[in-house]
C-alpha positions, 0 to 999 in steps of 0.5 A: 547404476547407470548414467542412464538410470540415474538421469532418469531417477533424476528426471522422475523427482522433478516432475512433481517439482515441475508439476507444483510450479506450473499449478501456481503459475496461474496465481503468479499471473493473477497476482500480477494482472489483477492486483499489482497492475490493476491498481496502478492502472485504477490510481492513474485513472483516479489521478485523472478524474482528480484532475478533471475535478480541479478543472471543473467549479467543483463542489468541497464534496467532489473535491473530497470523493475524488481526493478519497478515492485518489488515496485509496488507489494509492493506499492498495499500490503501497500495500504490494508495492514490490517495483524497487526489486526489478528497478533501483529508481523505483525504489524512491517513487513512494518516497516521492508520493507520499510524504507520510512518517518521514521528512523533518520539514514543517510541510503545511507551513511551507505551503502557507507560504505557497499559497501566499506567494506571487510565484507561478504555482510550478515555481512555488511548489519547487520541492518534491515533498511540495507536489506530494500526494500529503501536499495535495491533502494539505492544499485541498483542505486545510484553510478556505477554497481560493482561486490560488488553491485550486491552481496549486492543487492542479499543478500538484495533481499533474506532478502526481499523475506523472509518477502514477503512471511511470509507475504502472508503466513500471509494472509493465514493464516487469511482468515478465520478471516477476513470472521468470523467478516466482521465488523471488517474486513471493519474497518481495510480495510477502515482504511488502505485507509485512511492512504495510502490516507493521505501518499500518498497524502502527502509524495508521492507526495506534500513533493516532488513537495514542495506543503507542508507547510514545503516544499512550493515553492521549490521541493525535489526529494530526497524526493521521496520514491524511491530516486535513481531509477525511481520507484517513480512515478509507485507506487504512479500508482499502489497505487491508482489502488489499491484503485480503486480495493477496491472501484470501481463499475465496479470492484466489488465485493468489498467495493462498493458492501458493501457500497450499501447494508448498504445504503451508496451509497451516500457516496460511490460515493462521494469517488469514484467521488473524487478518479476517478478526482485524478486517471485521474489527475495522467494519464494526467502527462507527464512523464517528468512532474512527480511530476511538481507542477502545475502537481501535485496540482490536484492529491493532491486536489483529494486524499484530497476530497476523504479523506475528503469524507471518513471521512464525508459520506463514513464512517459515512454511512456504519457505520465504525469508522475511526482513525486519520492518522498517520501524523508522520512517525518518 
């Protein structure tokens, strides 16, 4: 065979390879700007309506609504978070947020002092873990509403707000990025899920509903990711929207789209059979049932499968390597 011959031989079976990539880039590019970007974007302005609430002689129900809705933005950007792959620093910013399953410090003991403290509210919130979006939780509704509180909560919502949108600026930055290794960029996405399954399956919800084997048979709502206010059980909702989102068919352009052109149809409706019972589950409890064990076993059954089906089809089909969750938060 010719030189000739076997380029062409060559440039014959790429194109269907070629051809495969440019059917997908639509969903890269959905993916990007209408999740990844779009909830950093609505957590930014979210964060500002926080902020424009605080300045305000706001009601306990305003603070609470805008504080909700502040998590859920913040819920959905933790769902996908892929950042830390395209920029080191990036890897702390939820660190930095959310204080959430990790920190050993008595964190609503050191901000009793804070709030009994003569210092500026800068001053007194010294710590990163003291401008965190769980100290907003504890400064916004773990005792009386004061003129000290209220200042607080200012301060930490402007410290907030900051990082929201060093980390929407982030995803501007890195667009390009993700769309030049569609490979790599799948990988820290369906990395990032496997991690918010586990987390939220796990922290979210079982170590609450006392449904863990360190747990089991007594609840612990002190648990809950937002101990003080009511948020809690919204975000876990908005979490698994998010996963949706990324996954569903009806919603795609997404990952579903990717995973029926590699072949991993299958697999993908393995995931999406198991999410969509979790989702279900999740939108049958009563509100005054949230985290009710009998409630909750069958979201936790959920999220495992469809855990388990990431690891066992979704991702051996589509042809991701995924890594083991972080089980310690600490």
């Amino acid at each position: 065979m010719t030189r000739l011959a076997v380029l062409s031989a060559l440039f014959a079976s790429l194109m269907p390879l070629a051809a495969a990539a440019q059917e997908v880039q639509p969903a890269y590019q959905a993916i990007y700007d209408d999740i990844l970007l779009a909830d950093s974007e609505a957590t930014v302005q979210s964060c500002h309506a926080m902020a424009g609430t605080l300045a305000n002689d706001s009601t306990a129900q305003a603070r609470e609504d805008a504080f909700t809705q502040l998590a859920e933005g913040w819920g959905r950007v933790e769902t996908s978070y892929i950042l830390g792959g395209y920029d080191m620093d990036a890897m702390d910013y939820p660190l930095l947020i959310d204080m959430f399953h990790h920190g050993k410090e008595d964190l609503h003991a050191s901000l009793e002092r804070a709030i009994k403290s003569d210092s500026a509210p800068k001053k007194a919130l010294y710590k990163n873990a003291y401008r965190s979006i769980t100290a907003l939780d504890d400064i916004l509704f773990s005792g009386p509403w004061s003129n000290r509180r209220q200042a607080l909560a200012q301060e930490i919502t402007g410290s907030l707000c900051k990082r929201f949108e060093t980390v929407h600026q982030g995803y501007l930055d890195h667009r390009d990025d993700f769309l030049a290794n569609p490979d790599e960029s799948l990988g820290l996405l369906m990395n990032a899920q496997i991690q918010s399954l586990y987390k939220t399956r796990d922290w979210r919800i079982a170590e609450v509903a006392g449904l863990t084997k360190k747990t089991l048979g007594q609840t612990h709502p002190e648990n809950r990711q937002y101990r003080w206010g009511n948020a809690s059980w919204p975000v876990i909702g908005a979490i698994l929207d998010t996963h949706w989102r990324l996954l569903a068919t009806d919603a795609a352009p997404n990952i579903s789209t990717i995973a029926e052109a590699r072949g991993a149809g299958a697999g993908l409706a393995s995931v999406q059979d198991m999410l969509g019972e979790a989702i279900e589950a999740y939108k049958s409890v009563p509100e005054d049932k949230a985290f009710a064990p009998r409630e909750a076993v069958p979201i936790i059954n959920g999220l495992q499968r469809a855990q388990n089906a990431y690891y066992n089809s979704l991702a051996l089909l589509i042809g991701v390597t995924l890594g083991l969750v972080d089980a310690d938060g600490d």
